[in-house]
N, C-alpha and C positions, 0 to 999 in steps of 0.2 A: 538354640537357647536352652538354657536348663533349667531346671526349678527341681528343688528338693524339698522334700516332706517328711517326717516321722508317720512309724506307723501308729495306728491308732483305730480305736473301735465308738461307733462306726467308722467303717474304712472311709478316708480321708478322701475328696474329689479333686483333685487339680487341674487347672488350666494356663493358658499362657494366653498375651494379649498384648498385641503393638497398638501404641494411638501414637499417629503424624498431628499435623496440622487439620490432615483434609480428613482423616478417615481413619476409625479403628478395627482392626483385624482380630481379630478370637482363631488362634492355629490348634492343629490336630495334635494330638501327645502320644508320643511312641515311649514307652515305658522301655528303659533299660538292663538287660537281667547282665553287665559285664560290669556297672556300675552300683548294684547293689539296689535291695528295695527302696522306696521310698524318691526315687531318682528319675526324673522325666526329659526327655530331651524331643525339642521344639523345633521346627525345619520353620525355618524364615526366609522366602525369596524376596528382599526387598522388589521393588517398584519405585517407577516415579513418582506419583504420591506417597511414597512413604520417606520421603528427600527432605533431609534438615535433620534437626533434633526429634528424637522419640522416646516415647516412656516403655516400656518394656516391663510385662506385669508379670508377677505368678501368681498367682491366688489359689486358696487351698481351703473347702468349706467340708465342714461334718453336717450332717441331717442325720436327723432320727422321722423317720417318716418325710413328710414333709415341713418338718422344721427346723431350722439353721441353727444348731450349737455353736458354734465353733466358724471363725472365719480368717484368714492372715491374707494381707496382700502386700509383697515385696514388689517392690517398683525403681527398677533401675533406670540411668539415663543414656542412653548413646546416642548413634549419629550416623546417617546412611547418609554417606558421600557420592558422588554421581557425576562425568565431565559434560560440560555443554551439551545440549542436545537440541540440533537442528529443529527449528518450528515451521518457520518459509525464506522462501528466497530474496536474496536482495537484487530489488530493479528499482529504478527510477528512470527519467524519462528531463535528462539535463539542458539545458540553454546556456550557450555562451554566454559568460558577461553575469550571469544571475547566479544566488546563492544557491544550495542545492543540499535537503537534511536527504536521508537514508538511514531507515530504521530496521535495525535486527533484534527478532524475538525470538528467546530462547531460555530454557531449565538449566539450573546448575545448580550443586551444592558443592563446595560453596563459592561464595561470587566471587566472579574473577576481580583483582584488582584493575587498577589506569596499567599497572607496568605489564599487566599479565594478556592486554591486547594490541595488537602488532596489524599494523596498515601498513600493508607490501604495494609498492607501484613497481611494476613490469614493462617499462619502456620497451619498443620494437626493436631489436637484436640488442638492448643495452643491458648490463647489468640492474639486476633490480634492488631496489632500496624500499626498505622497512626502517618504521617506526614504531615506537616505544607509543602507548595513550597517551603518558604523561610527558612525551619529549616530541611533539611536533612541530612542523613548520607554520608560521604564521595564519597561513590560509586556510588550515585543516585542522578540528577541533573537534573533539568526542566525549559527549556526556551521557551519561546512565544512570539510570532509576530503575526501581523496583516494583514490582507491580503482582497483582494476589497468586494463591500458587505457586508460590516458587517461580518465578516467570520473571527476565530482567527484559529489558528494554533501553537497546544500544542507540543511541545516535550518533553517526556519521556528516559532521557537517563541512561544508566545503563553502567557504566564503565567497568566491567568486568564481565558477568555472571558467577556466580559461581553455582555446584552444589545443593545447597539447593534450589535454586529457580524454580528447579524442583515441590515440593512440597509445594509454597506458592502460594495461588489465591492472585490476585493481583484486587485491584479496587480504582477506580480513581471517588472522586466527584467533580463535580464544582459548585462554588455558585458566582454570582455575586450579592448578596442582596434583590433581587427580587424573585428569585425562585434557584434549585437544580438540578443535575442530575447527575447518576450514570452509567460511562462506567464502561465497564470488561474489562483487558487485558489479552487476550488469549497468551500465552504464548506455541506454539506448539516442544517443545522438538522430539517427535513421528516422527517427519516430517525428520529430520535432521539427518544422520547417522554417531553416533559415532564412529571415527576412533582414535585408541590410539595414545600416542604420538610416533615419528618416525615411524609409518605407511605410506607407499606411496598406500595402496591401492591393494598392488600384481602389480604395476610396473615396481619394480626391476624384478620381476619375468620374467615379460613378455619380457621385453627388453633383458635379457640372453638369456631365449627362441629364440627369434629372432636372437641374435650375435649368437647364435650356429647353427641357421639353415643355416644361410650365410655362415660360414666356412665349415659346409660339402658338402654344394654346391659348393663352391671354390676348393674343394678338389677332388671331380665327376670331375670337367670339366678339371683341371689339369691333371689328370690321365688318363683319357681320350687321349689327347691330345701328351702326354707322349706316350700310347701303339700306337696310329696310327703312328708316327714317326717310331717308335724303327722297327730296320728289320724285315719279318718276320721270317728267319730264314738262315743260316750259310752255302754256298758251300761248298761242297765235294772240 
């Protein structure tokens, strides 16, 4: 960053200053003697927080002792660009037959558009097929939002899982025009125990179980109850 000054008495103080969204930075001034007095040049290693639109200062104060004559602050506008940047993994834990979201969180300036994310399915020894956000198949839909920090929030929806997708790796690019990146969606099948359909699990079972243990105990105490009554036995 540069910033230029006329000279002047008292000598002129200048500095240089990024503000982001998140945070203002105040950088070190290395004074230039190939570009002539007056002339400052400002080393900026952007960051992630420094991602999106930023104001970029120079300010340039005279004092006499300690008091402020003289003050100028130029303020320009740019824009530190940045591609995806991994935050966590994508896993979920699916059921046949059920719907199934899957959310990826991640930084970018600037946001990717629907065309600029791509849902690859990698069949076992088949060629694999990609889609376009805004061009999918019926069953597969993706929506995103924005959320504080620079921080988007993908959803991966899948309407009905079906059995095949047992068998397909699944991978997710995102580009916002700057750079790329390549999540995996783990898709954990293993985890989740298939019960057929009209299965309760051996429920039925258990609750019989129980209704019969209750009646033979109803049947003990009655009985019971029944002999201590009854006489115990008939006069001559």
């Amino acid at each position: 960053i540069e910033c230029q000054t006329t000279d002047g008495y008292p000598k002129p103080i200048t500095r240089a200053s990024v503000k982001s969204s998140l945070q203002t930075r105040y950088l070190d001034a290395e004074e230039s003697s190939t570009t002539g007095p007056g002339t400052y040049h400002y080393k900026f290693k952007p960051t992630l927080d420094d991602g999106g639109r930023i104001d970029v200062s120079c300010v340039t104060q005279q004092y006499i002792g300690s008091k402020l004559i003289n003050a100028k602050n130029d303020v320009r506008e740019s824009v530190v660009n940045f591609p995806p940047q991994p935050k966590q993994p994508m896993e979920a834990y699916p059921e046949v037959g059920k719907p199934l979201t899957v959310h990826l969180l991640f930084r970018a300036y600037p946001k990717p558009t629907m065309s600029q994310i791509q849902w690859t399915f990698t069949p076992a020894n088949e060629k694999e097929i990609t889609y376009n956000g805004d061009n999918l198949p019926d069953n597969f839909r993706i929506e995103t939002s924005s959320l504080d920090d620079g921080f988007y929030d993908i959803s991966f929806i899948i309407r009905n899982v079906t059995e095949d997708l047992k068998y397909k790796g699944q991978r997710i690019r995102v580009n916002n025009g700057v750079g790329s990146e390549d999540y995996y969606m783990d898709l954990d099948f293993d985890s989740v125990e298939d019960v057929p359909a009209g299965d309760d699990g051996g429920m039925t079972t258990v609750i019989a179980a129980v209704i019969g243990g209750v009646a033979v105990l109803i049947a003990g105490i009655l009985a019971f109850l029944f002999r201590k009554k009854a006489p115990c036995c008939a006069e001559p």
